[in-house]
N, CA and C atoms as an extended XYZ file, in Angstrom:
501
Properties=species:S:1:pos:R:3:atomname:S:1:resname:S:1:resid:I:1 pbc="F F F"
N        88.853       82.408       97.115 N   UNK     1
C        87.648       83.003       97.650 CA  UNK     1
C        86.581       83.256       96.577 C   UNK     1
N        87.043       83.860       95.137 N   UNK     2
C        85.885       83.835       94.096 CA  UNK     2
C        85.099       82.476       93.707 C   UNK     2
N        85.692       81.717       94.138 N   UNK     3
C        85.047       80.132       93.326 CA  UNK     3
C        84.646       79.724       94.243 C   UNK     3
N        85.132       80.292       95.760 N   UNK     4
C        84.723       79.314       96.588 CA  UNK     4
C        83.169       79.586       96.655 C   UNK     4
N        82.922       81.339       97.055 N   UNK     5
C        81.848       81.796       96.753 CA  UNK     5
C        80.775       81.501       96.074 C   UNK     5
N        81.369       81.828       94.399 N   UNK     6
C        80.752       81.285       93.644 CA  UNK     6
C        79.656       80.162       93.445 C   UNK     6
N        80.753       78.824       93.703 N   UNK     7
C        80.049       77.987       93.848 CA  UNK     7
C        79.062       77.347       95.110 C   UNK     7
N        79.193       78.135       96.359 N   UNK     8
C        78.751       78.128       97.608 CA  UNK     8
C        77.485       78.096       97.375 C   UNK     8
N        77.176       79.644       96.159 N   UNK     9
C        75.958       80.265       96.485 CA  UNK     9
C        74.566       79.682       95.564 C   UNK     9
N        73.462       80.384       95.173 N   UNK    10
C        72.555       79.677       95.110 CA  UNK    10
C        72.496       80.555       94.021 C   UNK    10
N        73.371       81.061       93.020 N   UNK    11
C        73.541       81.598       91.528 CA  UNK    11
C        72.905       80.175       90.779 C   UNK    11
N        72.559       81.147       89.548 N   UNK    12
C        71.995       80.051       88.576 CA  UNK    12
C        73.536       79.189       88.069 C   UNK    12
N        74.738       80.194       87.995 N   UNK    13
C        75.852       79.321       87.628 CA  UNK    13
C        76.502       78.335       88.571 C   UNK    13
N        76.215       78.693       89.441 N   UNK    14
C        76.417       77.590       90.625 CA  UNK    14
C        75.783       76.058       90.177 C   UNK    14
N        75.083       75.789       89.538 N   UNK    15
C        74.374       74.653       89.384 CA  UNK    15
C        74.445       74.513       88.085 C   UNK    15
N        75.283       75.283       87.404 N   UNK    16
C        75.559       74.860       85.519 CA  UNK    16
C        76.589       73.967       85.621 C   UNK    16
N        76.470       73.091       84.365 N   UNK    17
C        77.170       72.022       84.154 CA  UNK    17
C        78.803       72.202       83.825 C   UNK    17
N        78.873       73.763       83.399 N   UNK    18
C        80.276       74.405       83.010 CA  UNK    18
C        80.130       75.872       83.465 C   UNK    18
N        81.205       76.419       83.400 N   UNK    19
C        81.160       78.063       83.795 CA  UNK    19
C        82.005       78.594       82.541 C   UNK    19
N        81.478       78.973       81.620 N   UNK    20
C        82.300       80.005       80.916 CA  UNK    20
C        82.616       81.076       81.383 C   UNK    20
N        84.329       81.278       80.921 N   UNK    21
C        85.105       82.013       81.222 CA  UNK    21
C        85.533       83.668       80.344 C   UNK    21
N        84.603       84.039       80.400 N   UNK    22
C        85.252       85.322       79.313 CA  UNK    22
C        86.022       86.467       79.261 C   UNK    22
N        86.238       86.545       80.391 N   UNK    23
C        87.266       87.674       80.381 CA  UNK    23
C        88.269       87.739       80.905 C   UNK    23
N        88.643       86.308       80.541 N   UNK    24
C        90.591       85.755       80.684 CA  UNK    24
C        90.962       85.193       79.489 C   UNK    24
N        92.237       85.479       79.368 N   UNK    25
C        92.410       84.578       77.902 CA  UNK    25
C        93.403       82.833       78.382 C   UNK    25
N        92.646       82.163       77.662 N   UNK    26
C        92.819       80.521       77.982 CA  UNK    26
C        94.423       80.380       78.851 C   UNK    26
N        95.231       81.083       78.044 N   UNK    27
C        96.487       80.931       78.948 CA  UNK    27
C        96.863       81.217       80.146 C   UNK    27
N        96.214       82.718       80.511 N   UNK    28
C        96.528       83.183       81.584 CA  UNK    28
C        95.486       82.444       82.237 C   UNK    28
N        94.074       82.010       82.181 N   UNK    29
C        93.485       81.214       83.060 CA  UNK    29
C        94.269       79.868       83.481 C   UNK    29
N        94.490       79.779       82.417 N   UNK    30
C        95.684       78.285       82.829 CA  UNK    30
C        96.818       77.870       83.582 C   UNK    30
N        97.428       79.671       83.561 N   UNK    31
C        98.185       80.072       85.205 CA  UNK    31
C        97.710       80.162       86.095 C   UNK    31
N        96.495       80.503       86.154 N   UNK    32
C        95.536       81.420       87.475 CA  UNK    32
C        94.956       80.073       88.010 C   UNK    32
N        94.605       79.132       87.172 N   UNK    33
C        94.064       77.741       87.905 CA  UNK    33
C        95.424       77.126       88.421 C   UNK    33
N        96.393       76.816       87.802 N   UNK    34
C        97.833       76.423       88.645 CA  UNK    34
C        98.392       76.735       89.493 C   UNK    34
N        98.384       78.091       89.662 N   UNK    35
C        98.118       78.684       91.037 CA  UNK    35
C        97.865       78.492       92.250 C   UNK    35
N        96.224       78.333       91.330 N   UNK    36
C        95.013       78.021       92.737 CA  UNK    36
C        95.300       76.691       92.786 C   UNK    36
N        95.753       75.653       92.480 N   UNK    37
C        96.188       74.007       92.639 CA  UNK    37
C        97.292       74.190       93.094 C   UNK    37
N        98.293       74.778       92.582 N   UNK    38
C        99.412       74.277       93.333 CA  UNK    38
C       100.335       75.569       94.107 C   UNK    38
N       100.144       76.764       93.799 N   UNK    39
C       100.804       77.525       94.539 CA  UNK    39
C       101.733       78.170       93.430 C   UNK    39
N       101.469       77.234       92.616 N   UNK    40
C       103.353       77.809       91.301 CA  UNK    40
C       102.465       78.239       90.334 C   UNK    40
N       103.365       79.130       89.395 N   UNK    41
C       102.999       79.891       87.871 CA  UNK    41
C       104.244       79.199       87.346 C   UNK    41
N       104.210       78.843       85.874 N   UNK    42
C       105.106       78.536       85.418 CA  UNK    42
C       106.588       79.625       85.213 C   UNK    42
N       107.689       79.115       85.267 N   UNK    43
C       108.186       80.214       84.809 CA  UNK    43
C       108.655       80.773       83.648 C   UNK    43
N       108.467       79.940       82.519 N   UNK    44
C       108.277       80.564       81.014 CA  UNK    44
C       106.996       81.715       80.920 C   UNK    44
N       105.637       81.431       82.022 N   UNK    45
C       104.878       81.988       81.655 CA  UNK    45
C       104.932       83.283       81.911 C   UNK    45
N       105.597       83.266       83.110 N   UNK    46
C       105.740       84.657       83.697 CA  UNK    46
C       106.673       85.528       82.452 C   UNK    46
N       107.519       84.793       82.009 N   UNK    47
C       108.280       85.393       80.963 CA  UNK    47
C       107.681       86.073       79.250 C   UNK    47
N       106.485       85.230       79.139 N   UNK    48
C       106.080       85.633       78.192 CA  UNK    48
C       105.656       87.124       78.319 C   UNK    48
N       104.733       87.545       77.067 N   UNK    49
C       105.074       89.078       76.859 CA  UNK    49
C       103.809       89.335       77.037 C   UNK    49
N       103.610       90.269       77.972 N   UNK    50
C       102.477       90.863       78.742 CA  UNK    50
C       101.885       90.127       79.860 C   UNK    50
N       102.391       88.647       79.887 N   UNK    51
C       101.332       88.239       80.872 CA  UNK    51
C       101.224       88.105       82.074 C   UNK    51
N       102.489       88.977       82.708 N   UNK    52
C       102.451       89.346       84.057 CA  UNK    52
C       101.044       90.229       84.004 C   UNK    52
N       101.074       90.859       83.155 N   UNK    53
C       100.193       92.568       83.326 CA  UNK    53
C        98.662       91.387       83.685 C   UNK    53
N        98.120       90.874       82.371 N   UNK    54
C        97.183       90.289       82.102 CA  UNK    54
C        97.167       89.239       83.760 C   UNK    54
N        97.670       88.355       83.681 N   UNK    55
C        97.829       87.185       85.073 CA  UNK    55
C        97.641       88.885       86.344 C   UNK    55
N        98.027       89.416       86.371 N   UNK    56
C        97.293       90.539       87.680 CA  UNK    56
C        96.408       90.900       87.378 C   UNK    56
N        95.714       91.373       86.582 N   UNK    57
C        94.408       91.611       86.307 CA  UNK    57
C        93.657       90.267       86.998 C   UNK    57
N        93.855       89.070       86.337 N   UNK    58
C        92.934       87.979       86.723 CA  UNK    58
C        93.286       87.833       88.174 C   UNK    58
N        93.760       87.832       88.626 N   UNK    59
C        94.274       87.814       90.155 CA  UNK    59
C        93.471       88.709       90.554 C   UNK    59
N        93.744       89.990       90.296 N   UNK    60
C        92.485       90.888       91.175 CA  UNK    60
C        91.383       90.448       91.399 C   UNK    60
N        90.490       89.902       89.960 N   UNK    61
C        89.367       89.686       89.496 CA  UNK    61
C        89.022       88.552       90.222 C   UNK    61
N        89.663       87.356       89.888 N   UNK    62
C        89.288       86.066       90.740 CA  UNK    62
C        89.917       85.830       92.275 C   UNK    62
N        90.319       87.313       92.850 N   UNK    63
C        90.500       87.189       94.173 CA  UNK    63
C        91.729       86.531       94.463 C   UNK    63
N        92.987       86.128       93.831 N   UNK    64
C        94.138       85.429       94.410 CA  UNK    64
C        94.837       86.487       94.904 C   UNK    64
N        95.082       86.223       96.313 N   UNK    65
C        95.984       87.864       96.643 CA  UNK    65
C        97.508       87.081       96.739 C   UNK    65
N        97.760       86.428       96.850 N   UNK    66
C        99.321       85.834       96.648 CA  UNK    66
C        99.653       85.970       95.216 C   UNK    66
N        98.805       85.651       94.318 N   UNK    67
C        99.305       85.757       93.128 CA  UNK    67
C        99.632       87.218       92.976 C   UNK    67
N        98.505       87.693       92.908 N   UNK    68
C        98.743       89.377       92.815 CA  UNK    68
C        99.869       89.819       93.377 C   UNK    68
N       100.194       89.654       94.677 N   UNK    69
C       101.454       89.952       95.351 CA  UNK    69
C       102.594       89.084       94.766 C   UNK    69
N       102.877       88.157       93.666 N   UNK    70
C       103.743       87.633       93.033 CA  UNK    70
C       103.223       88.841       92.245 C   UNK    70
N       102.641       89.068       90.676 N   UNK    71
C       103.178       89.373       89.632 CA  UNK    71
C       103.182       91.155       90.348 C   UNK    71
N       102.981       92.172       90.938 N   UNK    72
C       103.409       93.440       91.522 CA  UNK    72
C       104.589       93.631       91.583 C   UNK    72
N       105.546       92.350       92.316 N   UNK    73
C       106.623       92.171       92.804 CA  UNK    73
C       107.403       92.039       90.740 C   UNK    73
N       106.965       91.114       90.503 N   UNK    74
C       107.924       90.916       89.230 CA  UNK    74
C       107.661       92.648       88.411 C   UNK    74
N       106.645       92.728       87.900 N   UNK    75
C       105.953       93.836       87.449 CA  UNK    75
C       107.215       95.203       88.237 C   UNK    75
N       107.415       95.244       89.605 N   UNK    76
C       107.842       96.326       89.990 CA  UNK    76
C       109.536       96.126       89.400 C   UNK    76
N       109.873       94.995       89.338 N   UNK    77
C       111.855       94.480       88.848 CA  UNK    77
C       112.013       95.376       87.512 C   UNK    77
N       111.104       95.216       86.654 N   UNK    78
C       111.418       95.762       85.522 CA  UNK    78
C       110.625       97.399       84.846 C   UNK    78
N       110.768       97.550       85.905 N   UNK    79
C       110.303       99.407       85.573 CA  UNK    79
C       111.334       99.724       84.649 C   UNK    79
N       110.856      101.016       83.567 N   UNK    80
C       111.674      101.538       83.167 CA  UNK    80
C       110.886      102.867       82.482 C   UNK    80
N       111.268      103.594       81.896 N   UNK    81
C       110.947      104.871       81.607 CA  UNK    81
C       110.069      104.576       80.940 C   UNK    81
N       109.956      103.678       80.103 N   UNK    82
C       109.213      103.305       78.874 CA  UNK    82
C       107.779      102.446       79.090 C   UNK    82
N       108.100      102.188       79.958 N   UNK    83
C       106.790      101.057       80.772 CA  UNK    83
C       106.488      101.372       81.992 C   UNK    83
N       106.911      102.618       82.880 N   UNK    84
C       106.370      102.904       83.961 CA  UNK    84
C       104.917      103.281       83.897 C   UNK    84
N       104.311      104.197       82.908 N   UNK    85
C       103.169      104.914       82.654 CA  UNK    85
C       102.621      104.294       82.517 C   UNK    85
N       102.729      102.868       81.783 N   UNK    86
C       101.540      101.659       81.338 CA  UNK    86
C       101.284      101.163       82.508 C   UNK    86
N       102.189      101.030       83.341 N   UNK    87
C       102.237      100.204       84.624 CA  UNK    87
C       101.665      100.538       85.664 C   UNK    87
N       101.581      102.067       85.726 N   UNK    88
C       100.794      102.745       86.735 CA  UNK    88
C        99.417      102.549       86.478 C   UNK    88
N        98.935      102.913       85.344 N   UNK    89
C        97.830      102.511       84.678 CA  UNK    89
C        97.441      101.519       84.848 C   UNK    89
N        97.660      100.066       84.999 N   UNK    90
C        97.624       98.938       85.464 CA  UNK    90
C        97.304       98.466       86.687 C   UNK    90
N        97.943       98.925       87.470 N   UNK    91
C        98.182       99.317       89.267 CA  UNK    91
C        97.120      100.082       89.597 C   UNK    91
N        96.665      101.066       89.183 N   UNK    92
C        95.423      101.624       88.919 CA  UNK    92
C        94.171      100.844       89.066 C   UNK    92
N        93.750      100.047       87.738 N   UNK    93
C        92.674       99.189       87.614 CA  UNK    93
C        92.858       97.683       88.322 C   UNK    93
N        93.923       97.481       88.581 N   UNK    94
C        94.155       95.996       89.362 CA  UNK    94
C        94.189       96.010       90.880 C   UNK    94
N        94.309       97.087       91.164 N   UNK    95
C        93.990       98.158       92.955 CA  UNK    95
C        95.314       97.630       93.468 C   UNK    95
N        96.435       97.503       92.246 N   UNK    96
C        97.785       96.700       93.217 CA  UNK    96
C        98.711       98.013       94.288 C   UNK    96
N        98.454       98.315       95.127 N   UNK    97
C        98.865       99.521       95.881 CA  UNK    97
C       100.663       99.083       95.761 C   UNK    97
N       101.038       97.951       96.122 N   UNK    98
C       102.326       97.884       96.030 CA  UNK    98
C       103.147       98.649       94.510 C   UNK    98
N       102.504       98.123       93.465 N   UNK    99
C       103.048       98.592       91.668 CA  UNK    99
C       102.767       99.853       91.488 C   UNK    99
N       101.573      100.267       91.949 N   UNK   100
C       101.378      101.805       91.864 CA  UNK   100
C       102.189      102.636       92.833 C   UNK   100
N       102.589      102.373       93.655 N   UNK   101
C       103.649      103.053       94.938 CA  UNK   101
C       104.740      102.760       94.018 C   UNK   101
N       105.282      101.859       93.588 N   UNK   102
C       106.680      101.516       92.957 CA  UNK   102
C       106.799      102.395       91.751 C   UNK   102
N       105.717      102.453       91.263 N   UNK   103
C       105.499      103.065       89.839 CA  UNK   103
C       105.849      104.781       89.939 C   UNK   103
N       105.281      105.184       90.896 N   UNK   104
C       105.232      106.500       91.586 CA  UNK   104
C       106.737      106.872       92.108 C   UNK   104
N       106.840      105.689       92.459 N   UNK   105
C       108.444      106.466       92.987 CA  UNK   105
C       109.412      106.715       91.979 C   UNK   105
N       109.180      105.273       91.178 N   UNK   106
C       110.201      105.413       89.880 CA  UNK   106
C       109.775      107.310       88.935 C   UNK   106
N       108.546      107.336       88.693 N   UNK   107
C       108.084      108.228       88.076 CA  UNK   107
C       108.914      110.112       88.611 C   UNK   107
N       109.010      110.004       89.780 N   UNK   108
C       109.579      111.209       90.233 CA  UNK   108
C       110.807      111.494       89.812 C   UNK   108
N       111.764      110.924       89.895 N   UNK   109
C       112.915      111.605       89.785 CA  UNK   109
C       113.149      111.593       87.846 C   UNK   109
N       112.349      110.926       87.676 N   UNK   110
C       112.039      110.667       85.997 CA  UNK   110
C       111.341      111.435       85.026 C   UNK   110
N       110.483      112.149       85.486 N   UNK   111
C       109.255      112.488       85.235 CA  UNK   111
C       109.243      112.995       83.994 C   UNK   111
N       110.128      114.111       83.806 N   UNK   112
C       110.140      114.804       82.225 CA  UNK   112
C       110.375      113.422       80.859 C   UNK   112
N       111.395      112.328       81.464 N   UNK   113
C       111.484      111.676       80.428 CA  UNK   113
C       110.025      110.155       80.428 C   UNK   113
N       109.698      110.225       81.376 N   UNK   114
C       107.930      109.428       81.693 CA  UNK   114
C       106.859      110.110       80.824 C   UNK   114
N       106.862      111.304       80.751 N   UNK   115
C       105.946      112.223       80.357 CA  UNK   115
C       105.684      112.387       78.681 C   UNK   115
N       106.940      111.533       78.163 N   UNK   116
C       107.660      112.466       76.772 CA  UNK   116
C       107.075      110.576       76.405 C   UNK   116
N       107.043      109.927       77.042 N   UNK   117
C       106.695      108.129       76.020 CA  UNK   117
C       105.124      108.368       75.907 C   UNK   117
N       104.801      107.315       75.112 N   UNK   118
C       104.016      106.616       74.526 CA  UNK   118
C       102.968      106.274       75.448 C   UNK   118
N       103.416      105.858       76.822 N   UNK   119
C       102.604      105.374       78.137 CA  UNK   119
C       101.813      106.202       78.723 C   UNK   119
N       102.864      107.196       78.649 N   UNK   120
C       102.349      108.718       79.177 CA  UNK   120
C       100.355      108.877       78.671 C   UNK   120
N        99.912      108.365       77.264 N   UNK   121
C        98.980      108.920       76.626 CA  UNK   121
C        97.789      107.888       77.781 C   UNK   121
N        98.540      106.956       78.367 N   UNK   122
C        98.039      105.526       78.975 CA  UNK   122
C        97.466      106.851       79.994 C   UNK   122
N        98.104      107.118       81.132 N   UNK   123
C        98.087      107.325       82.126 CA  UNK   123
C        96.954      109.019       82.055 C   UNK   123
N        97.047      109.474       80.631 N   UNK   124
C        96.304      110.908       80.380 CA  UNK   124
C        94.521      110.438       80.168 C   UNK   124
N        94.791      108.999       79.490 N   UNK   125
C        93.312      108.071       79.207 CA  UNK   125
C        92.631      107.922       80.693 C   UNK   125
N        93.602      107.655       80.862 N   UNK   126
C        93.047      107.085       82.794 CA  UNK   126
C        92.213      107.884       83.474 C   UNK   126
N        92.338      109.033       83.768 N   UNK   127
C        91.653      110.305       83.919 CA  UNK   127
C        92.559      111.524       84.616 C   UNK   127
N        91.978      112.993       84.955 N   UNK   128
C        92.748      113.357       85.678 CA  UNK   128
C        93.034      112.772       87.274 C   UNK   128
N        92.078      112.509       87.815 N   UNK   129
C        92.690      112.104       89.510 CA  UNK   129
C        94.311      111.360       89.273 C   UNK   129
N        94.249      110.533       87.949 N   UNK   130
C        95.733      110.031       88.479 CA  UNK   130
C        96.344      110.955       88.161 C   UNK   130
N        96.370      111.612       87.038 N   UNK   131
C        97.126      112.823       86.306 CA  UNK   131
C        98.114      113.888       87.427 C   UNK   131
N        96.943      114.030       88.025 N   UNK   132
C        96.813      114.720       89.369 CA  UNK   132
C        97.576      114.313       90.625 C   UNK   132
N        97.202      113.050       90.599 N   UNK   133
C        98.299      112.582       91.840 CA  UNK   133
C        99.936      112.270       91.186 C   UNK   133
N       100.092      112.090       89.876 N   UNK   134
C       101.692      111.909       89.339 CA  UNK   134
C       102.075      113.535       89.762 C   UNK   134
N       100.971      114.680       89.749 N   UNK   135
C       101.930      115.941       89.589 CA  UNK   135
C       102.300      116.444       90.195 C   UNK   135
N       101.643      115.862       91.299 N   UNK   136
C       101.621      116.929       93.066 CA  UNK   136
C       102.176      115.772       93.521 C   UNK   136
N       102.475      114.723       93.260 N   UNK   137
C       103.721      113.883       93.583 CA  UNK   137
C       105.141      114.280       93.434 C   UNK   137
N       105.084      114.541       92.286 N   UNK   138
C       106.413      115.272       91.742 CA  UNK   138
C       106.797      116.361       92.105 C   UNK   138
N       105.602      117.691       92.319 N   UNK   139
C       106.306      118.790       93.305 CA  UNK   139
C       105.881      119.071       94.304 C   UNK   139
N       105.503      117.767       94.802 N   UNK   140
C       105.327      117.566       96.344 CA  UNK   140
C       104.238      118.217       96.632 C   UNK   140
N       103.462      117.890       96.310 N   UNK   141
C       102.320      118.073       96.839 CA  UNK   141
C       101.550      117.182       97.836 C   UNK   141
N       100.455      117.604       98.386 N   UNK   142
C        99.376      116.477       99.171 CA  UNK   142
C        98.711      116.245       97.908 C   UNK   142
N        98.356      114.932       97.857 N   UNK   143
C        97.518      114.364       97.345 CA  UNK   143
C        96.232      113.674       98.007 C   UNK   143
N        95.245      113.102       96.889 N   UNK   144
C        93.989      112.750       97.829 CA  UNK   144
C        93.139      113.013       98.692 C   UNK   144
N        93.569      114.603       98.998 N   UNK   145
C        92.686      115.227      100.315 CA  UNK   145
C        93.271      115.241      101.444 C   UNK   145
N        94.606      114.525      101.654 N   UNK   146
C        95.594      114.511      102.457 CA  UNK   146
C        96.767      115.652      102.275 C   UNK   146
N        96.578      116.270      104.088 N   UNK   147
C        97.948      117.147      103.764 CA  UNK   147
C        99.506      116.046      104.103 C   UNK   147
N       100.442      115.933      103.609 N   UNK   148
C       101.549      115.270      103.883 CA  UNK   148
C       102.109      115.948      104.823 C   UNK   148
N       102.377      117.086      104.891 N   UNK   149
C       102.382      117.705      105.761 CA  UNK   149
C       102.483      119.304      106.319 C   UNK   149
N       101.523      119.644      107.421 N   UNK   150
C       101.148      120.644      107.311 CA  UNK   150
C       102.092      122.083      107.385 C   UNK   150
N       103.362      121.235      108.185 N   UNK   151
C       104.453      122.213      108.458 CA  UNK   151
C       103.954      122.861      109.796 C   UNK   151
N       104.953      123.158      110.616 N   UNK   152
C       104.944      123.411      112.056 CA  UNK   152
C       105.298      124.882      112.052 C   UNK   152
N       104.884      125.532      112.927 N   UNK   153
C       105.145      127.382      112.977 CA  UNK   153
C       106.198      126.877      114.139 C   UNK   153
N       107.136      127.784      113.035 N   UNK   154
C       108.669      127.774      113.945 CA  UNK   154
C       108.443      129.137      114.396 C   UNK   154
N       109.481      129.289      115.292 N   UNK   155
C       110.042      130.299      116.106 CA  UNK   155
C       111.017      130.986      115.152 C   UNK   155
N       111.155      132.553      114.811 N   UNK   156
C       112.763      132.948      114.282 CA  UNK   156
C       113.935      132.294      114.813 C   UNK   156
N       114.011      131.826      115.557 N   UNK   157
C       115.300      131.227      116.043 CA  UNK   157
C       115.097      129.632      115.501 C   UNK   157
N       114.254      129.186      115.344 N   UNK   158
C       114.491      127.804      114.683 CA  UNK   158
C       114.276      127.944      113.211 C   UNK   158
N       113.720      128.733      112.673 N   UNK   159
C       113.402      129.256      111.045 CA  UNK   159
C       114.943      129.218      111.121 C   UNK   159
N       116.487      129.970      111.853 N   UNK   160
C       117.287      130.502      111.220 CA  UNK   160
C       117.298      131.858      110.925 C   UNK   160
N       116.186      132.390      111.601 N   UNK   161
C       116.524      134.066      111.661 CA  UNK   161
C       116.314      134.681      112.573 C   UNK   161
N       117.096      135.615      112.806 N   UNK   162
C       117.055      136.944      113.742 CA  UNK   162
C       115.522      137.196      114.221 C   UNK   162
N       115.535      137.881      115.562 N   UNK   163
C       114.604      138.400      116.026 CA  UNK   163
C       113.999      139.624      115.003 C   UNK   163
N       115.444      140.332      114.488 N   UNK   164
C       115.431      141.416      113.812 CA  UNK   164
C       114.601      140.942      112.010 C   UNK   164
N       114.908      139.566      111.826 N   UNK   165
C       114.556      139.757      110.245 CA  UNK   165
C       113.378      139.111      110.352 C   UNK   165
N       112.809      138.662      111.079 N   UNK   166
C       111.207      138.041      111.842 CA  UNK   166
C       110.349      139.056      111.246 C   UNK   166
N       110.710      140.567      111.506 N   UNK   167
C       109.670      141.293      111.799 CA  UNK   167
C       109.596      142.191      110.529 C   UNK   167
C-alpha cells in the first residue's frame, strides 16, 4: 500500500528516476522488498541480530501488515527478562498491539526482575504514559481511561457476610 500510493500520486518523487531510501538500512530493505515480491524473509535474516526489531519498524513504516504480523509473532517467542523492556518499547513505536500485549503479560508476573535490567531505562525514555500503563498493569489497575472493571454492589449475602457484619 506505501508504494502503491506513492507511486500512484502526483508527488514530485513519483516521477524521479530513483527513490532514495533513508531510513532503512540496505539489508533490512532487502527483506522488506522480498517480502513484498515474494511473500518470504529469509531465514538467516530473521536470525541475525536485531533485525527482527529493525524489519518491524520498516513494516510499520512501509505499510506491510503480514510482515509485521510475522516479525511480532517471532519477536513475542523470545521474550525474556532481559529484552522484554526493549521490546515493549518497540511495540510502542511500531503500533504492534500484538508484542506490546505479549510484552505486558510477560512483564507482570516478572516485574521486579524487568524493572532491575538495562531495558527498563528503554521503557523510562519512552515516557510516563507507558510507565504508567506497566504499573497499573501490574497492580491491576485501569489503564487508558478505561475502568477494567467497575465492580458490582453485592448484597451481604453475596459479599459473604452476615446481615449483622453489613452494618
Amino acid at each position: 500500500p506505501y508504494f502503491e500510493g506513492l507511486f500512484s500520486s502526483s508527488m514530485r518523487d513519483a516521477d524521479a528516476d530513483g527513490l532514495p531510501i533513508t531510513d532503512t538500512e540496505p539489508d533490512v530493505f532487502e527483506q522488506l522488498l522480498s517480502w513484498i515480491y515474494t511473500g518470504e524473509v529469509a531465514d538467516a535474516a530473521l536470525q541475525a541480530k536485531d533485525m527482527l526489531e529493525h524489519l518491524l519498524m520498516a513494516a510499520n513504516g512501509y505499510e506491510c501488515g503480514g510482515l509485521k504480523l510475522l516479525c511480532e509473532a517471532k519477536l513475542c517467542e523470545g521474550l525474556t527478562v532481559e529484552n522484554v523492556a526493549t521490546r515493549l518499547v518497540l511495540a510502542e513505536q511500531a503500533e504492534a498491539d500484538g508484542l506490546k500485549e505479549a510484552c505486558l503479560e510477560f512483564i507482570k508476573p516478572n516485574a521486579a526482575a524487568v524493572m532491575g535490567t538495562e531495558g527498563w531505562k528503554d521503557v523510562m525514555a519512552a515516557g510516563m504514559e507507558l510507565v504508567n500503563e506497566v504499573l497499573a498493569l501490574v497492580v491491576g489497575a485501569a489503564t487508558g481511561g478505561k475502568v477494567k472493571d467497575k465492580g458490582k454492589k453485592r448484597t451481604a449475602d453475596e459479599a459473604g457476610l452476615s446481615a449483622q457484619d453489613a452494618e
